[in-house]
KELUMZA-28815 format. One record per residue: x, z, y of N, C-alpha, C in turn; residue in three letters; chain. Coordinates in steps of 0.2 Angstrom, whole numbers. Each point is the difference from the previous one (the first is absolute). Example, Ala and Ser with C-alpha at 12.3 -4.5 7.8 and 13.67 -1.06 7.14 Angstrom:
% residues 2
66, 39, -28, -4, 0, 6, 4, 0, 6, ALA, A $
-2, -4, 5, 4, 1, 6, -4, 3, 5, SER, A $
***
This chain:
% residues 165
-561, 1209, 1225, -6, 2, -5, -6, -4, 1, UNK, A $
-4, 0, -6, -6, -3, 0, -5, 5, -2, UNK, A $
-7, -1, 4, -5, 6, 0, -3, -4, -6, UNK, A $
0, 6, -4, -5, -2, -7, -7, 3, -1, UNK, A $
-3, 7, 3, -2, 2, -1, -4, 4, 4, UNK, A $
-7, 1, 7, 0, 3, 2, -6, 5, 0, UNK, A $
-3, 4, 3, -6, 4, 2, -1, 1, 6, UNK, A $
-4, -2, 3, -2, -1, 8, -7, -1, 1, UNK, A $
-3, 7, 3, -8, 0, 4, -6, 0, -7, UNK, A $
5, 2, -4, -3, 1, -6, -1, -6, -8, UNK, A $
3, -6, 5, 0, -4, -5, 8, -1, -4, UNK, A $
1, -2, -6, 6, -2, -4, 0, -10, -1, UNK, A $
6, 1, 5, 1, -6, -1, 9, -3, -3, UNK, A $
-2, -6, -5, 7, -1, -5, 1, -6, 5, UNK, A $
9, 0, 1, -1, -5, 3, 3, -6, -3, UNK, A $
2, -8, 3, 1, -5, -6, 8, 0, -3, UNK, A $
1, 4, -5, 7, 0, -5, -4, -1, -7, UNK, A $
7, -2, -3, 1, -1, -6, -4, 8, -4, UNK, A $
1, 3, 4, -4, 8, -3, -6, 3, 1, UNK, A $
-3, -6, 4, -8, 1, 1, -4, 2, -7, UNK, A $
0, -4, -5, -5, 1, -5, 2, 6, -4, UNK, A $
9, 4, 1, 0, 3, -6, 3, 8, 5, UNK, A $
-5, 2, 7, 2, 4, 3, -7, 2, 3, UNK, A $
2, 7, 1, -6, 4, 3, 0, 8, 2, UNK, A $
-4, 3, 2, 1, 8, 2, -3, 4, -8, UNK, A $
4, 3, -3, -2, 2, -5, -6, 4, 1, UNK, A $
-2, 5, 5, -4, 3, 2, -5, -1, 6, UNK, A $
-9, 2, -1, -1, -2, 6, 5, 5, 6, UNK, A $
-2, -3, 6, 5, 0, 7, -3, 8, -1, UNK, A $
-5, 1, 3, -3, 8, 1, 3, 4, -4, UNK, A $
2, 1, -8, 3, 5, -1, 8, 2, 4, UNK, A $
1, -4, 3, 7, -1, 4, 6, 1, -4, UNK, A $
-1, -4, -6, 5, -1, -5, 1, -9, 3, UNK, A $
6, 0, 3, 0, -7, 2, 5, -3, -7, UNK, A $
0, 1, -6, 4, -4, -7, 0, -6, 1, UNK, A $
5, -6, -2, -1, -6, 0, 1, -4, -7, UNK, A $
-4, -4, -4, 1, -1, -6, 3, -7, 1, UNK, A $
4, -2, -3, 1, -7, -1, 0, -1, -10, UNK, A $
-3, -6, 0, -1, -2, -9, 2, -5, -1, UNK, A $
2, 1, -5, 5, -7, -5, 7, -2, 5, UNK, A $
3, 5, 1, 6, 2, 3, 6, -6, -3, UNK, A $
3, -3, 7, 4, -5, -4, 6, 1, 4, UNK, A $
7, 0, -4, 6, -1, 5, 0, 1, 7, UNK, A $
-3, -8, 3, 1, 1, 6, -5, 3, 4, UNK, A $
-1, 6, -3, -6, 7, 4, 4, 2, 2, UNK, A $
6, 3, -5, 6, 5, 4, 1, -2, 7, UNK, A $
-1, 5, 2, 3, 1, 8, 1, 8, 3, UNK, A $
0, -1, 8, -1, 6, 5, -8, -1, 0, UNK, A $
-4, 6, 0, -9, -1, 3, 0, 6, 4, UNK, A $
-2, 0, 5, -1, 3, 6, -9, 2, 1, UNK, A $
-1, 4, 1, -7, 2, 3, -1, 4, 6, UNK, A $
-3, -4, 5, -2, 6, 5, -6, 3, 2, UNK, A $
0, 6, 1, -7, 1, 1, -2, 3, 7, UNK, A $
-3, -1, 4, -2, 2, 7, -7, 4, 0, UNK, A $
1, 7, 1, -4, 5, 0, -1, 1, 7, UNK, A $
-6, 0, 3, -4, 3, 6, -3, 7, -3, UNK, A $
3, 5, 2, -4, 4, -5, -5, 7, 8, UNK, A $
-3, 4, -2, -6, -1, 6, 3, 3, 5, UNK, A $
7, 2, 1, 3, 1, 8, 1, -5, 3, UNK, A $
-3, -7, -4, 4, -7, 2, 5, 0, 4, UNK, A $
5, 4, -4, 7, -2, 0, 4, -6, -5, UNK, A $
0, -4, 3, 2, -5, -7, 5, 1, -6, UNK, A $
1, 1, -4, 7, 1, -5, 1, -7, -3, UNK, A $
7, 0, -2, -1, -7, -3, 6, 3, -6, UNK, A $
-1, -2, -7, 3, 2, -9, 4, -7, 0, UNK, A $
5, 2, -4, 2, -7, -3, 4, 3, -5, UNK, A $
-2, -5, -6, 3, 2, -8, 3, -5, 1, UNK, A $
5, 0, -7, 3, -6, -3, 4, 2, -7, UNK, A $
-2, -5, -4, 1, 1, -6, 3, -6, -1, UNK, A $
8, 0, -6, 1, -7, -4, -3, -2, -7, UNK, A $
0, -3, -3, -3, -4, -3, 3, -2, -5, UNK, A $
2, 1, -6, 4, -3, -4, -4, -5, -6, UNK, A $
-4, -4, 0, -2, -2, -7, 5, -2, -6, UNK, A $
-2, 5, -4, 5, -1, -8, 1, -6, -4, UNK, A $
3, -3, -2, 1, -6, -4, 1, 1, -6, UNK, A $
-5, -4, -7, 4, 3, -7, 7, -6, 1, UNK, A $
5, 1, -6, 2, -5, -1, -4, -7, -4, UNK, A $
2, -5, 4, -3, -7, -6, 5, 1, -6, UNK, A $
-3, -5, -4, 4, 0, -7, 5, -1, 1, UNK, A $
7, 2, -3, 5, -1, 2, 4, -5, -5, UNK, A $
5, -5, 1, 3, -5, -3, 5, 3, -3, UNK, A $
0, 0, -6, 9, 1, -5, 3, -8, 0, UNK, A $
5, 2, 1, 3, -6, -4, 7, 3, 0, UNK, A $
5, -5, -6, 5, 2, -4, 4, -3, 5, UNK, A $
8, 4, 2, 4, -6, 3, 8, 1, -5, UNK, A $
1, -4, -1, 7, -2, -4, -2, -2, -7, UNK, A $
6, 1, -4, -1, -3, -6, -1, 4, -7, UNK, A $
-5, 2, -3, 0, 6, -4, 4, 0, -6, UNK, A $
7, -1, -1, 1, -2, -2, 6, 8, -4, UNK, A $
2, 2, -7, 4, 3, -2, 7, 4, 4, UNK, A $
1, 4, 4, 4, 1, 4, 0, -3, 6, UNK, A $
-8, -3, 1, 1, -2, 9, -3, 9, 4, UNK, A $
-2, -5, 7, -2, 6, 2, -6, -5, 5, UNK, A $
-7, 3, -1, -5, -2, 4, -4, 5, 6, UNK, A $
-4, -3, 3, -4, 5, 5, -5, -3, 0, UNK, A $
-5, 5, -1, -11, -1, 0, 1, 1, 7, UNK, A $
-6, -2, 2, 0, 0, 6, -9, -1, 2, UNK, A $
-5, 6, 3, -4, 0, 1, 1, 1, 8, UNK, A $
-9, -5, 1, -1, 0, 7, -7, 0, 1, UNK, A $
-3, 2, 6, -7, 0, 1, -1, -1, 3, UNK, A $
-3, -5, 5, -2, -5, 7, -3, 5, 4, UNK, A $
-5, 6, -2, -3, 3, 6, 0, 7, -4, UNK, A $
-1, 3, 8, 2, 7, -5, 2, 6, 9, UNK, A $
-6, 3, 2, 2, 4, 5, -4, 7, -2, UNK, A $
8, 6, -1, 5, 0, 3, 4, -5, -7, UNK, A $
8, -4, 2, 3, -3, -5, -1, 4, -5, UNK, A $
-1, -4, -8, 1, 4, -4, 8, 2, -2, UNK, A $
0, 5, -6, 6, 0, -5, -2, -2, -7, UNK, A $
4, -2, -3, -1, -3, -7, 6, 3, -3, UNK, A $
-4, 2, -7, 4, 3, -5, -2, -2, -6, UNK, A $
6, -2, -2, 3, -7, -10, -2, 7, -3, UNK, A $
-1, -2, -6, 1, 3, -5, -3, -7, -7, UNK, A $
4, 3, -6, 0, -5, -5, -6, 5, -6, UNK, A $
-5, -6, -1, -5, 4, -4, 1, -1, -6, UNK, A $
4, -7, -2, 0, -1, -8, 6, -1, -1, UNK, A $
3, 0, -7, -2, 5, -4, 1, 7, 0, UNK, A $
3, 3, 5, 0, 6, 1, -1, 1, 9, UNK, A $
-4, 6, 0, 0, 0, 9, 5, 3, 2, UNK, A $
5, -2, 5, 2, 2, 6, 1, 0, 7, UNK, A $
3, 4, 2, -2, 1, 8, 10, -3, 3, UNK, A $
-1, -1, 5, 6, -2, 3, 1, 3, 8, UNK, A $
6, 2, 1, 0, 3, 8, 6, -3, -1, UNK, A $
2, -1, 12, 5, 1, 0, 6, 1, -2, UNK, A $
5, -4, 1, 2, -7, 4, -3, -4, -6, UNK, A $
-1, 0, -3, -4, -7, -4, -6, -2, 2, UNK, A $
-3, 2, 3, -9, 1, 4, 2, 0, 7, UNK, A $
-5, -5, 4, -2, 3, 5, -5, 0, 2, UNK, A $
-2, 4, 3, -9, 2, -1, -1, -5, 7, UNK, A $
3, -1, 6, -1, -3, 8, -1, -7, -4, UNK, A $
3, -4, -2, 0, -5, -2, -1, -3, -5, UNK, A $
-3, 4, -6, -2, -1, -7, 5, -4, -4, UNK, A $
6, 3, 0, 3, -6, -4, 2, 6, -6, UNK, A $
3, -4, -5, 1, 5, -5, 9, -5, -5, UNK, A $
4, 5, 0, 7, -5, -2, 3, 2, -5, UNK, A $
-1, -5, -5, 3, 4, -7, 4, -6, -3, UNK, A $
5, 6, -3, 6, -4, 1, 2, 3, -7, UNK, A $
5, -6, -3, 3, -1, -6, -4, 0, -5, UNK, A $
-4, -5, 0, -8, -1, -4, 3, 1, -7, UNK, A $
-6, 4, -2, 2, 0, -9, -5, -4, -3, UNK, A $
-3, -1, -5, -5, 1, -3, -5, 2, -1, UNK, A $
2, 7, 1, -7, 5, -1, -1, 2, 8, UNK, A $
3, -3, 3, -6, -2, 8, -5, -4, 0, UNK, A $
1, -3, -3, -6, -5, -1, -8, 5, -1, UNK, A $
-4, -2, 4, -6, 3, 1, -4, -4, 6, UNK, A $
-7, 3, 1, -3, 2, 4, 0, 7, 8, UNK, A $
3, -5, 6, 1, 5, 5, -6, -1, 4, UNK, A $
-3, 5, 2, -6, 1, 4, 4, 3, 7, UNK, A $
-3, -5, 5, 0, 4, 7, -8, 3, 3, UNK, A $
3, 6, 4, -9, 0, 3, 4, 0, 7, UNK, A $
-3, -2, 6, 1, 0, 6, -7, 5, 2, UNK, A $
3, 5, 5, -4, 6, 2, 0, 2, 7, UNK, A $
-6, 1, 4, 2, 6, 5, -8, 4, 0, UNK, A $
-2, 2, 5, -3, 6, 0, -6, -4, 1, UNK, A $
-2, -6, -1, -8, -4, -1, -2, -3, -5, UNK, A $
6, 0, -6, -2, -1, -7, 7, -4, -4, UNK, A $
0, -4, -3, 4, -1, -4, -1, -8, -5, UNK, A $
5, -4, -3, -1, -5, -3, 6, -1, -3, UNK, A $
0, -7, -4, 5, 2, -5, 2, -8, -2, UNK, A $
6, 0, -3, 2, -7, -3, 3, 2, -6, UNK, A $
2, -5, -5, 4, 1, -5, 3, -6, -2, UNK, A $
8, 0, -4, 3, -5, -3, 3, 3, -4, UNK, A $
0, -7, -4, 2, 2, -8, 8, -3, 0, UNK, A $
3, 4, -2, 8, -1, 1, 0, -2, -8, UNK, A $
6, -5, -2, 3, -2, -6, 6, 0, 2, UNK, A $
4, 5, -4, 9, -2, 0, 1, -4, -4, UNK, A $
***
């Protein structure tokens, strides 16, 4: 563990991390709301943080607290890459395939074709873990505009390719 953060003899001392500039006691220390702010929160904040606090209180009997909370900082998805794999060709059969380089927790990604008419596609043609999409015995009127969006619970983004059979 490394100490980041303390209150001793009445002084607030940060100590030297990477989280020095963007950490502090939300509250002064007297209201004994001991909160801890950190700002401009970035991946590698996630962790275990531990706090302990050591109370002499006037029986001076000492008690000693300890909290601990995990940490998860959310990731949106980056833009996500389509690209077309096989041959689009009259009776072939190809797979879209959408990815996005960052993204915690991983995203899921869900095709759907905008142009010229919208539709949605599920399983076994879709799959949402891997973003791929596989459509098979190509006609003609496949041909359009497929939009992927890659998603989790920090925001969302989006790619698109335009198929010609």
């Amino acid at each position: 563990p490394t100490q980041i953060l303390t209150f001793l003899d009445g002084v607030v001392k940060v100590e030297e991390t990477e989280l020095k500039p963007r950490v502090g006691f939300l509250y002064p220390i007297v209201t004994h709301n001991i909160s801890v702010f950190i700002n401009a929160t970035r991946e590698r904040d996630s962790g275990q943080y531990m706090v302990t606090v050591n109370v002499v209180d006037e029986a001076a009997s000492a008690r000693r607290n300890v909290g601990v909370i995990n940490l998860t900082v959310l990731v949106p998805p980056a833009t996500p890459r389509c690209q077309l794999h096989g041959e689009p060709a009259v009776g072939a059969n190809v797979t879209l395939s959408c990815t996005s380089k960052k993204g915690k927790p991983s995203p899921t990604y869900q095709w759907q074709r905008t142009d010229p008419n919208l539709q949605f596609y599920f399983p076994p043609a879709q799959d949402h873990a891997r973003g791929t999409l596989k459509l098979t015995n190509l006609s003609l009127e496949m041909s359009g505009v497929y939009l992927c969006v890659a998603e989790n619970r920090a925001g969302s983004a989006n790619c698109s390719i335009a198929l010609e059979v």
